[in-house]
C-alpha positions as CSV (number, residue, x, y, z in Angstrom):
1,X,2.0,-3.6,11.1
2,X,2.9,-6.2,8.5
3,X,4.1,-4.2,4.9
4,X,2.4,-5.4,2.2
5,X,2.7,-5.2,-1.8
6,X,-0.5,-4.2,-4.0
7,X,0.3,-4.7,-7.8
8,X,-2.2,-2.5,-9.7
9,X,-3.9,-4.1,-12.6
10,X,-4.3,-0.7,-14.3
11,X,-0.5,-1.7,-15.7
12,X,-1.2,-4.9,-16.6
13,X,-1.7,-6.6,-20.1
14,X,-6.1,-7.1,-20.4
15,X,-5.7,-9.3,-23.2
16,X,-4.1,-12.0,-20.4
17,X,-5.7,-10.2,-17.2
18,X,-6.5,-13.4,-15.3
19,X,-2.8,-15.0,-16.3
20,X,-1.2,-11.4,-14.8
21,X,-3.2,-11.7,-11.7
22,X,-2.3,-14.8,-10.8
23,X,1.2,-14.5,-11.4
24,X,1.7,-11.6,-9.4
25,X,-0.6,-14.2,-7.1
26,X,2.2,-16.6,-7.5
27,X,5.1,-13.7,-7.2
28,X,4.3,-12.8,-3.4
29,X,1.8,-9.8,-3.7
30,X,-0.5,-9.6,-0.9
31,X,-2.9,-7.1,-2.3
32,X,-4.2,-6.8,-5.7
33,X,-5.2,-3.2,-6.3
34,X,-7.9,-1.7,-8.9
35,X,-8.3,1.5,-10.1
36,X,-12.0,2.9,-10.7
37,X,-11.6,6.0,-12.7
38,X,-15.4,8.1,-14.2
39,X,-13.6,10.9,-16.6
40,X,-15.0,13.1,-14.3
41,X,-12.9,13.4,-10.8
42,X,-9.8,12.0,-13.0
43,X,-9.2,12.4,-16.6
44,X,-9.0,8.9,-17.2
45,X,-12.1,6.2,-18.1
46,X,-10.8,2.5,-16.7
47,X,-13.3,-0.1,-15.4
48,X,-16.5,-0.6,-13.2
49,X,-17.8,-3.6,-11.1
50,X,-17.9,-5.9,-13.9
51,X,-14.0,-6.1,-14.1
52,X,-14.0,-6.0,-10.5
53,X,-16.4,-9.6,-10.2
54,X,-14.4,-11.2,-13.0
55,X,-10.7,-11.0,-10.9
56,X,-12.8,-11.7,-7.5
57,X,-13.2,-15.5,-9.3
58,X,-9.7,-15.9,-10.0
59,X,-7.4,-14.8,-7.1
60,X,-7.7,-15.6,-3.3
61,X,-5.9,-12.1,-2.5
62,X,-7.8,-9.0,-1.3
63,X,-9.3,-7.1,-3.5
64,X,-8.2,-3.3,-2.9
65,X,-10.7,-1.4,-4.6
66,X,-10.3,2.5,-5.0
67,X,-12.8,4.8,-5.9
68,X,-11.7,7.6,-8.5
69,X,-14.9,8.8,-8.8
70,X,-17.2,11.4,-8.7
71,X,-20.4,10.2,-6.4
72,X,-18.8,7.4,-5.1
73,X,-21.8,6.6,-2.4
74,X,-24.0,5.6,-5.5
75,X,-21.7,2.6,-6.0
76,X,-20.7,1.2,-3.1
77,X,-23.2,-1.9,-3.0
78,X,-22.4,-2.2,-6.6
79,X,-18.2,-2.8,-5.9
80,X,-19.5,-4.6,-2.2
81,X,-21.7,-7.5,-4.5
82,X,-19.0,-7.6,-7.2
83,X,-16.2,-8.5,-4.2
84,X,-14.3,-5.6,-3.0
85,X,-12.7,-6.4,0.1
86,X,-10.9,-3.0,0.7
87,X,-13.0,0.2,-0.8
88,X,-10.9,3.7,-0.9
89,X,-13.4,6.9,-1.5
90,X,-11.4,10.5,-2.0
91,X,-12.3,13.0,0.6
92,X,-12.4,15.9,-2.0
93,X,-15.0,14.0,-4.3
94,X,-17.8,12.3,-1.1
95,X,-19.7,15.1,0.7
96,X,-20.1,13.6,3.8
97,X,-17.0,11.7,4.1
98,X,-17.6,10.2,7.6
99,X,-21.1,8.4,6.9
100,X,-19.2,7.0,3.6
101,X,-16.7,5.2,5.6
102,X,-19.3,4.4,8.2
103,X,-21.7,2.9,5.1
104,X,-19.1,1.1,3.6
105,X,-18.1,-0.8,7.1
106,X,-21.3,-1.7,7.9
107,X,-21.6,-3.6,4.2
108,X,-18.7,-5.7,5.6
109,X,-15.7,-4.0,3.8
110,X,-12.6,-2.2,4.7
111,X,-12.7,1.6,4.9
112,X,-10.5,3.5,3.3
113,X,-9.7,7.3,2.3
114,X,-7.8,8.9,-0.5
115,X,-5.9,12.4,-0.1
116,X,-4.7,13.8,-3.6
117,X,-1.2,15.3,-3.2
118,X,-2.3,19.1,-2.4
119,X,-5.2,18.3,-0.2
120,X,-3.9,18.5,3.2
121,X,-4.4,15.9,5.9
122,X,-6.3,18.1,8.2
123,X,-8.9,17.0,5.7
124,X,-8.9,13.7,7.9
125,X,-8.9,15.1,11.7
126,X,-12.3,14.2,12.0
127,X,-12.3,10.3,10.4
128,X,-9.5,8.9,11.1
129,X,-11.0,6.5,14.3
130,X,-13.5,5.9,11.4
131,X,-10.8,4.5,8.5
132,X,-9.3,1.4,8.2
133,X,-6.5,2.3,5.5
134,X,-5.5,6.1,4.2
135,X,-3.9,6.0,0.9
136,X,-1.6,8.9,-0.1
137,X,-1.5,9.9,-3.6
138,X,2.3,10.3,-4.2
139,X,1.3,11.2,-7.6
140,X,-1.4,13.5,-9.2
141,X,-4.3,10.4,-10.1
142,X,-5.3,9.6,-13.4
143,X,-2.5,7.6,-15.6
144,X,-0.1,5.4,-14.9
145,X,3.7,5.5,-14.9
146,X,4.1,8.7,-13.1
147,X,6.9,10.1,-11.3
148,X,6.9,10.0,-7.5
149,X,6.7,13.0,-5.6
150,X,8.9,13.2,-3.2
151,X,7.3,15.9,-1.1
152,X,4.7,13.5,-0.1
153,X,7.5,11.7,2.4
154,X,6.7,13.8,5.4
155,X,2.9,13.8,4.6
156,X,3.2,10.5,5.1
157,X,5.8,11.2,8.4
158,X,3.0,13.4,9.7
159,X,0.0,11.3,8.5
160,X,1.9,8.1,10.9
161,X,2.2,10.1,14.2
162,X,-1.4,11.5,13.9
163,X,-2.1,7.6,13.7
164,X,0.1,6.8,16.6
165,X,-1.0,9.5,18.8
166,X,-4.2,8.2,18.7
167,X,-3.4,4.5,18.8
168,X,-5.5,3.9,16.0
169,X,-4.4,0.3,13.9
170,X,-5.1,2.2,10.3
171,X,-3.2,1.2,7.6
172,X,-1.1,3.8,5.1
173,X,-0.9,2.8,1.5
174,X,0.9,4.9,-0.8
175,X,0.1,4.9,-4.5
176,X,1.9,6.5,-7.5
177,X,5.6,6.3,-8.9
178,X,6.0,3.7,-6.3
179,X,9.1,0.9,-7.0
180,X,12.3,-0.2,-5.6
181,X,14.3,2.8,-6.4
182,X,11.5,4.5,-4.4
183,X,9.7,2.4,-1.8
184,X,12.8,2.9,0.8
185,X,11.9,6.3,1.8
186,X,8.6,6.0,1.8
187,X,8.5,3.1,3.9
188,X,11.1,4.4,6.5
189,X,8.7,7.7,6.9
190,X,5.9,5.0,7.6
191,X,3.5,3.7,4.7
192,X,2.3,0.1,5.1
193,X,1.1,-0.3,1.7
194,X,2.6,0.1,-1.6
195,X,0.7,-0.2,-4.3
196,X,2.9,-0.7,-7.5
197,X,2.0,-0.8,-11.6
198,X,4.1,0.2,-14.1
199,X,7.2,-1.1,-11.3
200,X,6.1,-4.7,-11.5
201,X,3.9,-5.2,-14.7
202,X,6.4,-4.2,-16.8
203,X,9.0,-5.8,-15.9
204,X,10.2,-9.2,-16.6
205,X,10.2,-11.3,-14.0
206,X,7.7,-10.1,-11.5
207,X,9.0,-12.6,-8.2
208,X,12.2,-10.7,-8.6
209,X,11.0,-7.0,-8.3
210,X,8.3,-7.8,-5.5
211,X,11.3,-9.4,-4.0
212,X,13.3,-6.7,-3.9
213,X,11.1,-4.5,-3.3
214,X,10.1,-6.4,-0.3
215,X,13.8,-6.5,0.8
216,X,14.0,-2.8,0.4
217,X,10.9,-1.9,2.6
């Protein structure tokens, strides 16, 4: 499976949002990733469907949309009609996490499912043929510029051979204190997608650190 690089626009300057997307556009990224937060399943309040229909009409890239919300099912046509391409739910904030990722297929986006760092993966046993990408929280969510948690290498080992044994085509993203003095490991043990903030939006020259952080995949 091809590795791919999400910048997250929750690190990047909103005064200049459009400029910043397309020049991580320009620098290589594949993805671009956005961060819903509601204050309620996270302590953080960040941005809605609004924001998410304004970068849909200026970047080609996937938008990879993930839910940080309490009630997610309430807003999935909502983030479907703004332009999501990719929408994450957790599975320890949607009740019935199965007909969620079912739902959100049959509106014509990609299914995906969020595992904080202490919720174990058994949580997915009974989804995974249903899931198109499982993103690991290698931090606790909520802010930016976290460190990585490095105990969340072999969930992601074990997370790929449950995939593997099944010979399911689901893709792991990872998300959270991700950058090139981290991505290495991570990759190795089997994530596909690395979503990165802080890593590449505050540095200065954005080609270079997707670069090498592509290099170092």
């Amino acid at each position: 499976m091809t590795k791919k690089i999400a910048p997250s626009i929750l690190s990047a300057d909103f005064t200049r949002l459009e400029e910043e997307i397309r020049a991580v556009e320009k620098a290589g990224a594949d993805y671009i990733h956005i961060d819903v937060m509601d204050g309620h399943f996270v302590p953080n309040i960040t941005i809605g469907p609004m924001i998410v229909k304004a970068v849909k009409r200026v970047t080609e890239l996937p938008l990879d949309v993930h839910l940080m919300i309490e009630n997610a099912d309430q807003f999935i046509d909502a983030f479907k009609e703004a332009g999501a391409d990719i929408l994450t739910v957790h599975a320890e904030a949607v009740r019935h996490l199965q007909r969620t990722l079912v739902y959100i297929r049959e509106r014509g986006m990609k299914a995906g499912v969020s595992l904080n760092p202490a919720t174990p993966l058994c949580m997915l046993d009974h989804v995974l043929e249903d899931t198109d990408m499982v993103l690991i929280m290698t931090v606790n969510p909520g802010f930016e510029g976290q460190r990585f948690i490095p105990a969340m290498i072999p969930k992601v080992e074990e997370l790929s051979a449950k995939i593997r044994a099944r010979g399911l085509e689901v893709e792991i993203e990872v998300d959270g204190g991700i950058g090139p003095e981290t991505i290495t490991h991570i990759s190795r043990a089997g994530a596909d997608v690395f979503v990165a903030g802080s890593a590449i939006f505050y540095s200065q020259d954005y080609e270079k650190t997707i670069s090498v952080m592509r290099s170092r995949m």
